[in-house]
N, C-alpha and C positions, 0 to 999 in steps of 0.2 A: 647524311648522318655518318658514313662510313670513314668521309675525310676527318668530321670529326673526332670520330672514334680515334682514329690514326694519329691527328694531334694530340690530343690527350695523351696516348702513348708514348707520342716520342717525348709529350715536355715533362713526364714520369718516368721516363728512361735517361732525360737532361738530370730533373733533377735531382733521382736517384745516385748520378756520377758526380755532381757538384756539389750536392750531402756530406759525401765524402769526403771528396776536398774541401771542404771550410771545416769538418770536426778535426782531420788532420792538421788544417793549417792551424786552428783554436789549440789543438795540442803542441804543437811544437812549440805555438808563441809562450803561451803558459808553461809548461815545460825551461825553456829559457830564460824567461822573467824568474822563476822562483831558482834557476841554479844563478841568474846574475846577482838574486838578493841575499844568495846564503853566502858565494864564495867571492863576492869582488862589492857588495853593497852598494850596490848599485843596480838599474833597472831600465827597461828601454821606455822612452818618452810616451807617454800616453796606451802603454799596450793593453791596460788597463779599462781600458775607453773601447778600443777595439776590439778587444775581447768581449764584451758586453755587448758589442752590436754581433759579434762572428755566435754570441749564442742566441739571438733573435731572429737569427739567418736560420740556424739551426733547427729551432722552434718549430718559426714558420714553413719551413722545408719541410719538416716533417709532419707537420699538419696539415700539408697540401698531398703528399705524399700516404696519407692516412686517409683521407678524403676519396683521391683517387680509388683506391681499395677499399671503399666503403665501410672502414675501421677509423672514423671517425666518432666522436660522443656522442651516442643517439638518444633527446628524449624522449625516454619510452614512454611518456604523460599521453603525447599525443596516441601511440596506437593503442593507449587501456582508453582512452576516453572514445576514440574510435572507432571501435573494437567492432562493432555490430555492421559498421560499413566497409563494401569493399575494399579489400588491401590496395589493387591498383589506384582507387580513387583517392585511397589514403598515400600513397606514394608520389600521386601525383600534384597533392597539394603540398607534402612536406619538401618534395625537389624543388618546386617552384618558389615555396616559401625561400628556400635557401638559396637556390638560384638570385630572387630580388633582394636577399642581405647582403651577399659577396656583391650583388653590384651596387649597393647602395655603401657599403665598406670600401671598393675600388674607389669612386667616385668621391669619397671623403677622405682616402689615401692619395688622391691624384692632390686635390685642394690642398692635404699639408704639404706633400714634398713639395708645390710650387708656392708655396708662402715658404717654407724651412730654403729654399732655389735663394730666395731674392735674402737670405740671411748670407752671411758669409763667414761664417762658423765651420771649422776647419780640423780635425784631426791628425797628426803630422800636415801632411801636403794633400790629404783626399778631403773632398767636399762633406759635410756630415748627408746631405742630402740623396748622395750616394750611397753611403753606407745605408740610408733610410728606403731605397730605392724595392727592399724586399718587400714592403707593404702590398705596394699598385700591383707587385708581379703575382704576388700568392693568390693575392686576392679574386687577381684574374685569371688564374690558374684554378684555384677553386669553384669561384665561375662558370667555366668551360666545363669541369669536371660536372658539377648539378646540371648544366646545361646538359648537357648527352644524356645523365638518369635521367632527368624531365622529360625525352624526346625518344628513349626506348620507350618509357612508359606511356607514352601518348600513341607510339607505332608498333609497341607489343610485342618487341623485339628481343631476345634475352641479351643480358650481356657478357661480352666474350672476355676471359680475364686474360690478360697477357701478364706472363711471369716473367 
């Protein structure tokens, strides 16, 4: 569980630093588009396109990112209706629950991007299926993330927050 732990870490410490770089690269594209469309009328081919996926990247980044830190949307339906039974027990069905949607959302993200693979739909010169390629990653990222809450909570472990 420990290496676990350690992964989770570093791939929220990856994508902590890669958050970054895509809002910055999403600003500067934007940024440029709207000074090519005021002073020369004109714009660069499709940035439009890409900016709309570099804000999906974004998104999802940070809701994998918010997962990690367990500052994700929680319904609190489950623990009012719960309420009389132990909190571990109840924890340990809402990780698991979540744990089997992120892999049943992976496994439904692997299935598009290889149907959207056999398409050849192209943004300038990158594959769209690349730019779509955030889906599988978060999804398995979030995964791993419920995975580890699932497995303290079954070994009663606290968990350690790394800042």
């Amino acid at each position: 569980m420990d290496f676990l732990r350690r992964l989770n870490y570093q791939l929220y410490k990856f994508q902590k630093n890669f958050i970054v770089f895509v809002f910055i690269l999403l600003l500067l594209l934007s940024l440029t588009q709207v000074l090519l469309r005021l002073f020369l009328n004109s714009g660069i081919e499709s940035a439009d396109s890409i900016m709309r996926y570099l804000v999906m990247w974004v998104g999802f980044l940070g809701a994998s990112l918010a997962t990690y830190k367990n500052r994700h949307i929680n319904i609190d339906v489950a623990s009012q209706f719960f309420k009389k039974l132990n909190k571990k027990f109840v924890n340990f069905i809402i990780n698991l629950f979540s744990f089997i949607i992120c892999l049943l959302f992976l496994i439904a993200s692997i299935i598009f991007i290889l149907n959207e693979k056999n398409e050849s739909a192209k943004i300038v010169f990158i594959p769209v299926w690349i730019l779509e390629l955030v889906l599988p990653l978060i999804f398995l990222f979030m995964m791993l993330s419920f995975l580890q809450k699932f497995l303290e909570v079954i070994f009663n472990r606290k968990k350690t927050q790394h800042l």
